[in-house]
Residue frames relative to the residue before (quaternion, step in Angstrom):
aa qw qx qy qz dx dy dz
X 1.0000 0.0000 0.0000 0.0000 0.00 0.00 0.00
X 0.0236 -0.7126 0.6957 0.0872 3.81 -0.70 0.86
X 0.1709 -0.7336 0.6525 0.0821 3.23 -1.66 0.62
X 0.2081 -0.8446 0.4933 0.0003 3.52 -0.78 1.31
X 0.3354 -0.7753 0.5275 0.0898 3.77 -0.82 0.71
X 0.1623 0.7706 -0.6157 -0.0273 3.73 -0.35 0.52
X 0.3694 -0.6456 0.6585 -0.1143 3.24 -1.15 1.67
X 0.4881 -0.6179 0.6089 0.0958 3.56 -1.47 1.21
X 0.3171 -0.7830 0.5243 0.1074 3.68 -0.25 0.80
X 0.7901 0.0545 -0.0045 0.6106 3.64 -0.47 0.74
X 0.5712 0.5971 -0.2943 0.4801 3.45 0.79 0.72
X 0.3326 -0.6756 0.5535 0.3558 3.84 -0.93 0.33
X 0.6129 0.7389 -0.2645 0.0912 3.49 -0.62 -0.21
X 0.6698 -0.6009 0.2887 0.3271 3.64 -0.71 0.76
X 0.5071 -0.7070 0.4562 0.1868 3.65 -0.28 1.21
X 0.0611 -0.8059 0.5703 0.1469 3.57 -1.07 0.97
X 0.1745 -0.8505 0.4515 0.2058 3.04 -0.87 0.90
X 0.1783 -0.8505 0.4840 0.1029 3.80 -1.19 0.15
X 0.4420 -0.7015 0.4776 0.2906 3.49 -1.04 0.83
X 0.4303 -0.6202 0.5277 0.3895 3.78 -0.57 1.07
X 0.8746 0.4628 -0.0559 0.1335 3.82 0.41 -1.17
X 0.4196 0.4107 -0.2115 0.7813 2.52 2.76 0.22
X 0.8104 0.3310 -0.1228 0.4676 3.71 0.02 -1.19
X 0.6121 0.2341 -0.5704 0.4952 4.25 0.34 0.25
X 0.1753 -0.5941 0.7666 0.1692 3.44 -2.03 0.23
X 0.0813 -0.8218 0.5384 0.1678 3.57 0.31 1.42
X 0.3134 0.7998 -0.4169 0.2973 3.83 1.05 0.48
X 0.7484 0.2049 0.1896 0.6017 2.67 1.32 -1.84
X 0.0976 -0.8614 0.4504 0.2137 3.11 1.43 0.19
X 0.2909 0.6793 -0.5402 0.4027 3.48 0.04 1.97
X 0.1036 -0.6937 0.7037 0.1132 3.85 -0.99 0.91
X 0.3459 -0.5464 0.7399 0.1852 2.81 -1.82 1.07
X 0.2642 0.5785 -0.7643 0.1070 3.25 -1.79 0.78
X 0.8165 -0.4823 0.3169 -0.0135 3.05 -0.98 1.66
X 0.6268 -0.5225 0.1979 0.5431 3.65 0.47 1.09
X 0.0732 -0.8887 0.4525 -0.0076 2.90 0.95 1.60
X 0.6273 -0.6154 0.3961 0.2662 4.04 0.52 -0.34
X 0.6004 0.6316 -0.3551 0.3383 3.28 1.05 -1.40
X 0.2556 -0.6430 0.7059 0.1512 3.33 -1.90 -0.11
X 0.4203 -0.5498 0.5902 0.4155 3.74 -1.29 0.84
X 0.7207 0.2145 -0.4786 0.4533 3.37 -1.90 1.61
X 0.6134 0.5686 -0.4804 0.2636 3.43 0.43 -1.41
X 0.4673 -0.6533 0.5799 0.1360 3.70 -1.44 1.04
X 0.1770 0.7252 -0.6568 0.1066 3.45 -0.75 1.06
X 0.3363 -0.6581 0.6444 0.1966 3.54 -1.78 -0.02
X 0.2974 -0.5845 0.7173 0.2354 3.64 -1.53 0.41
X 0.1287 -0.5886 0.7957 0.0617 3.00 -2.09 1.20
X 0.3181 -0.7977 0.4613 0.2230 3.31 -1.56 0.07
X 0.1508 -0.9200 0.3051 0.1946 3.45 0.31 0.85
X 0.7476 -0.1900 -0.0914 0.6298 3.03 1.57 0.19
X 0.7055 0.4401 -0.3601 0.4230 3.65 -1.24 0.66
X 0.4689 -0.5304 0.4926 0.5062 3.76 -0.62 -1.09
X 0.6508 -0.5766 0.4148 0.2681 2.72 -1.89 1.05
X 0.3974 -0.6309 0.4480 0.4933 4.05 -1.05 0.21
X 0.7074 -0.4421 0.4325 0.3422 3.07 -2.05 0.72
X 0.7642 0.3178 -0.3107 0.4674 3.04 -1.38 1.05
X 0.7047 0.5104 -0.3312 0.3649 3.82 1.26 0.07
X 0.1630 -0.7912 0.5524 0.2059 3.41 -0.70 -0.65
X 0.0004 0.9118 -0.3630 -0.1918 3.32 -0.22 0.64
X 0.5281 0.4692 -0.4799 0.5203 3.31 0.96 1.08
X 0.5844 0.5837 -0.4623 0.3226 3.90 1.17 0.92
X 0.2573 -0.6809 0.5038 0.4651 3.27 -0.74 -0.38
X 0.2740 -0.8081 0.5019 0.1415 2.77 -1.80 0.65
X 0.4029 -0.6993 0.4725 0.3543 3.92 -0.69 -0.55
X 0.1906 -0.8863 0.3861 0.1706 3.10 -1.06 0.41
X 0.2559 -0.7453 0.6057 0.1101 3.57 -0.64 1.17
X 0.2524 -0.7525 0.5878 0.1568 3.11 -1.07 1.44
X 0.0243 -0.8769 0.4306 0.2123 3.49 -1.02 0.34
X 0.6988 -0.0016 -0.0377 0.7143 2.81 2.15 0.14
X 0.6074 -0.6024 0.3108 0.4141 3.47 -1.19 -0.17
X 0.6924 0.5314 -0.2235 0.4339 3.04 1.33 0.56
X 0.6003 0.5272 0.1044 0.5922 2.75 1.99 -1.34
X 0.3081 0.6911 -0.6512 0.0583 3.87 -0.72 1.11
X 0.2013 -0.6073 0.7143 0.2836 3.38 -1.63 -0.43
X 0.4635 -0.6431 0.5890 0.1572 3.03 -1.52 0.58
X 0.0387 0.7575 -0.6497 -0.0508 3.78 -1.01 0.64
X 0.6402 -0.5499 0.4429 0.3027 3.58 -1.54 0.51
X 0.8497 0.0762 -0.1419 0.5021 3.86 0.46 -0.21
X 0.7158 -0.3689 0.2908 0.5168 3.59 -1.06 0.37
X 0.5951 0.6802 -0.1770 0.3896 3.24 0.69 -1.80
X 0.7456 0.3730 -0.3005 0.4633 3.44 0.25 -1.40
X 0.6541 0.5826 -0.3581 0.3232 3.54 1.08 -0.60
X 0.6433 0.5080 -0.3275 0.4700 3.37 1.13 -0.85
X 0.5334 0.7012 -0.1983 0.4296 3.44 1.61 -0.84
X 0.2141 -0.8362 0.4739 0.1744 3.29 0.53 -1.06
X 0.4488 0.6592 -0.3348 0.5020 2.86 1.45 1.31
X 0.1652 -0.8863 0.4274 -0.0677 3.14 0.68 1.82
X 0.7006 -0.3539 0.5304 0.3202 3.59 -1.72 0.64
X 0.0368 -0.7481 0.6622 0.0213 3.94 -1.04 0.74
């Protein structure tokens, strides 16, 4: 089981964390995390708090966020891609 932490860059605010093995849907490449907060564009970063990071991440990039609900984002590689809806696979 790895567990992953995405954090708002340049931002105050309380860190969400997520279970790679409950919370990615690499179908849909979406994580569930729980009135998670984010906005589509908003700039954030993955840490790993334990295990390995999921495929297809990096944790020492930045990423974007595509909201897809209040529960529900995906992550994309530029601001753009976020507004775009062109998500990280």
């Amino acid at each position: 089981m790895s567990k992953f932490t995405v954090k708002a860059r340049f931002e105050i605010g309380a860190a969400k964390s997520y279970n790679s093995a409950t919370a990615v849907d690499i179908t849909n490449d979406n994580i569930t995390i729980a009135n998670h907060g984010f906005k589509t564009g908003q700039n954030v970063g993955i840490s790993v708090t334990s295990g390995t990071i999921t495929t297809g991440l990096t944790a020492t990039t930045a990423y974007y966020v595509i909201q897809v609900d209040a529960s529900t984002i995906a992550l994309a590689t530029s601001r753009a891609n976020a507004f775009a809806g062109t998500k990280v696979n």
